[in-house]
DOPAKOL-680367 format. One record per residue: chain; residue number from 1; x, y, z of N, C-alpha, C in turn. Coordinates in nm, 4 decimals. Example, Ala and Ser with C-alpha at 12.3 -4.5 7.8 and 13.67 -1.06 7.14 Angstrom:
<rs>
   cadena   num        n.u        n.v        n.w       ca.u       ca.v       ca.w        c.u        c.v        c.w
        A     1     1.3190    -0.5690     0.7800     1.2300    -0.4500     0.7800     1.3200    -0.3300     0.7800
        A     2     1.2850    -0.2250     0.7080     1.3670    -0.1060     0.7140     1.2900     0.0030     0.7870
</rs>
This chain:
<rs>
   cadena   num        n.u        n.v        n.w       ca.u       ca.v       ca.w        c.u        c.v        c.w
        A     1     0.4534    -1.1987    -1.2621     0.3992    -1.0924    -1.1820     0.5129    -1.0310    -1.1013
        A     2     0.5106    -0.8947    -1.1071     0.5964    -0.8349    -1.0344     0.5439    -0.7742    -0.8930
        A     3     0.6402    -0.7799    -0.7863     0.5905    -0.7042    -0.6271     0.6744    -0.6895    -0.6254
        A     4     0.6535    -0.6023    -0.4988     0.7837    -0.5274    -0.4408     0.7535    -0.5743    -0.2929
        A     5     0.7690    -0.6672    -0.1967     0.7788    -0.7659    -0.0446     0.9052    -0.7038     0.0070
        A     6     0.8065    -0.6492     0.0963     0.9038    -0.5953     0.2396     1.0308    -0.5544     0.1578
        A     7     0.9846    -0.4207     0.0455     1.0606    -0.3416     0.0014     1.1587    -0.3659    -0.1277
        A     8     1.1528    -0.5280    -0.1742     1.2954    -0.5958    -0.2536     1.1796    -0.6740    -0.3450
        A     9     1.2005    -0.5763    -0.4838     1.1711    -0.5952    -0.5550     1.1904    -0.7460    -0.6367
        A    10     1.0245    -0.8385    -0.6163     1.0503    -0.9934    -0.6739     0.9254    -1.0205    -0.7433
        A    11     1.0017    -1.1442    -0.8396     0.8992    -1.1785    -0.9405     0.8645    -1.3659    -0.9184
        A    12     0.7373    -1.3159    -0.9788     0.6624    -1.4630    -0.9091     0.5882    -1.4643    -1.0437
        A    13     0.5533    -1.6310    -1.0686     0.4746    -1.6834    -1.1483     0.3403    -1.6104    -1.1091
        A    14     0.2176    -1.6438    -1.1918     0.1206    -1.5815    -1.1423     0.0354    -1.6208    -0.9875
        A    15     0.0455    -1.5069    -0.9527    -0.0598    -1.5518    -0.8155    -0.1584    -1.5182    -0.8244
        A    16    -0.2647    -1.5526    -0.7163    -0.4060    -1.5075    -0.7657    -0.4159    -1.4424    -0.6439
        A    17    -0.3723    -1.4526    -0.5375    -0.3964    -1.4508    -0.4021    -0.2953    -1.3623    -0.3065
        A    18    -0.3480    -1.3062    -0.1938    -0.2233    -1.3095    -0.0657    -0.1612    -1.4805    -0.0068
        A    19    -0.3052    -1.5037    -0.0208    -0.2167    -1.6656     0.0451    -0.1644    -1.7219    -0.0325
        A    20    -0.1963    -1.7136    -0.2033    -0.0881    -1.7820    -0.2705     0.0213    -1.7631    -0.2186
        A    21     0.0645    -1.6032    -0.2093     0.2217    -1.5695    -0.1835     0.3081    -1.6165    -0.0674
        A    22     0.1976    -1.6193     0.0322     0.2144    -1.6689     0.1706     0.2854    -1.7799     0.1173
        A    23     0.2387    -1.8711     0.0808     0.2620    -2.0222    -0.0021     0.4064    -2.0247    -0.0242
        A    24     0.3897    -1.9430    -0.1456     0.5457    -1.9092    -0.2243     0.6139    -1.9352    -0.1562
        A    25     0.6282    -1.7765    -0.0599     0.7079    -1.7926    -0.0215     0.7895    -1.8678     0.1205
        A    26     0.7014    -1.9639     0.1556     0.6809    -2.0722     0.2557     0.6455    -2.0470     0.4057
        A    27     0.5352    -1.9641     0.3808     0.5397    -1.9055     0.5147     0.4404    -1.9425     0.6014
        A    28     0.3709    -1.9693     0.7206     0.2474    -1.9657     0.7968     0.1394    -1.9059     0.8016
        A    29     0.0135    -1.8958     0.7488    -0.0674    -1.8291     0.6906    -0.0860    -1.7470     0.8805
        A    30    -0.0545    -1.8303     0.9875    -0.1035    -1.8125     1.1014    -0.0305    -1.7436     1.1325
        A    31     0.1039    -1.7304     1.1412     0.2846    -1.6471     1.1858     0.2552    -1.5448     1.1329
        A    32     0.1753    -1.4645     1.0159     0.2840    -1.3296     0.9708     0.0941    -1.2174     0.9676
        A    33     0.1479    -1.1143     0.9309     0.0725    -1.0052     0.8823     0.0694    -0.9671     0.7778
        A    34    -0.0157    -0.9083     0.6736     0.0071    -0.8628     0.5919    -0.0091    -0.7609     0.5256
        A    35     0.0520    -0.6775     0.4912    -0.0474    -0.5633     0.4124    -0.0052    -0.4938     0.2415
        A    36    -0.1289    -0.4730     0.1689    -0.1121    -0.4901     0.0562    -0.1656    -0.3145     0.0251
        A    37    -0.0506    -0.2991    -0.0338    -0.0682    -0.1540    -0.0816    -0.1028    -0.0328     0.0470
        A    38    -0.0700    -0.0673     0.1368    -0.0780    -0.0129     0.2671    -0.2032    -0.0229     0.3606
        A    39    -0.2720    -0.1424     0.2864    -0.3785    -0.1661     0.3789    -0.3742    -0.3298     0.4541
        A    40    -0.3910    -0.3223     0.5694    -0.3990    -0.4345     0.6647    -0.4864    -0.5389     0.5997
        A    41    -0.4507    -0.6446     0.5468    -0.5091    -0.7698     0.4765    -0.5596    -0.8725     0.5809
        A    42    -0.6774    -0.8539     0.6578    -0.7377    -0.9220     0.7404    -0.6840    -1.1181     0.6978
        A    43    -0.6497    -1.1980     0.8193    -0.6221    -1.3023     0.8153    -0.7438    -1.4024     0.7140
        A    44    -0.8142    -1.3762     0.7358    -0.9477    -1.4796     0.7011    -0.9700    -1.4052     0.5549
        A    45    -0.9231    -1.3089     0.5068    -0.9375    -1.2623     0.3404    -0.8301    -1.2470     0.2793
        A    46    -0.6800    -1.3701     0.3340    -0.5910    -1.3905     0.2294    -0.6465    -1.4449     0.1605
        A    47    -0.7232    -1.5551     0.0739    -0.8022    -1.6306     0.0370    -0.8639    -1.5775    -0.1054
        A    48    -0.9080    -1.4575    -0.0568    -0.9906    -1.3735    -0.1503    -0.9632    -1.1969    -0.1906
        A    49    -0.8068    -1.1797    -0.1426    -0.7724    -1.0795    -0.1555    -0.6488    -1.0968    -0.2915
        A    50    -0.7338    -1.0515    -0.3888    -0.6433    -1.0696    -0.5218    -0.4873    -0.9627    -0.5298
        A    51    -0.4399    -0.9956    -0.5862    -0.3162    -0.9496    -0.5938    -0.2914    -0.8719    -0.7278
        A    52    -0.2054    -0.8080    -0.7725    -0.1880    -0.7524    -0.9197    -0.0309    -0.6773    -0.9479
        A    53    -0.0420    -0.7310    -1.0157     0.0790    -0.6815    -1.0594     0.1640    -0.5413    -1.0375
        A    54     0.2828    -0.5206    -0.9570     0.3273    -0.3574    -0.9183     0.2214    -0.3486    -0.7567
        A    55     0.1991    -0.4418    -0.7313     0.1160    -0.4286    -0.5464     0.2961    -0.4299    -0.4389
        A    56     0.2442    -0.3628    -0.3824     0.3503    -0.3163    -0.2579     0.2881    -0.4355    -0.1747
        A    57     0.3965    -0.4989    -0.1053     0.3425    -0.6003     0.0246     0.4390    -0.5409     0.1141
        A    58     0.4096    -0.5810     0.2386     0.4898    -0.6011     0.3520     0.4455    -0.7078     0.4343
        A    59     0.5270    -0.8244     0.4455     0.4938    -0.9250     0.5510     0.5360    -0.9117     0.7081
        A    60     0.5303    -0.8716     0.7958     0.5796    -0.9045     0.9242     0.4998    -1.0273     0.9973
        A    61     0.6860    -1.1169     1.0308     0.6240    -1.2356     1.0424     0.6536    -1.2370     1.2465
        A    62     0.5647    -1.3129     1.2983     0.5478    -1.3091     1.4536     0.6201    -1.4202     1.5424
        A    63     0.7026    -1.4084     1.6343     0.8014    -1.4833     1.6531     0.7715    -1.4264     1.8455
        A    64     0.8047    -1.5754     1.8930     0.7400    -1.5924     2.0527     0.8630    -1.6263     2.1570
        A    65     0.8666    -1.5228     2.2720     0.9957    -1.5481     2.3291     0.9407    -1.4749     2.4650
        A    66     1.0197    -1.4741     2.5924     1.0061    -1.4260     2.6740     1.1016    -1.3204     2.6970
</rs>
């Protein structure tokens, strides 16, 4: 499967999922945002938000400081 994540074009075995990718690519399902094809991928429907092949992501991940 091909995406294009936060712009840099990468290839992944098959996913079924946003949270698969989350997975992949080792990330905190709780830390980041997501959005798939320019729409905001609600936290509680990585799960069930299928993915497909040529999908645009962008992850921004959330980081805590004063």
């Amino acid at each position: 499967m091909n995406l294009t994540v936060n712009g840099e074009p990468r290839s992944f075995q098959a996913l079924a999922s946003v949270a698969e990718l989350v997975a992949a690519l080792g990330l905190d399902g709780r830390k980041v945002a997501v959005e798939r094809n320019l729409e905001i991928v609600p936290r509680s429907a990585y799960g069930r938000t299928a993915l497909a092949d040529g999908d645009q992501i962008e992850i921004v991940h959330f980081i805590g400081g004063g």
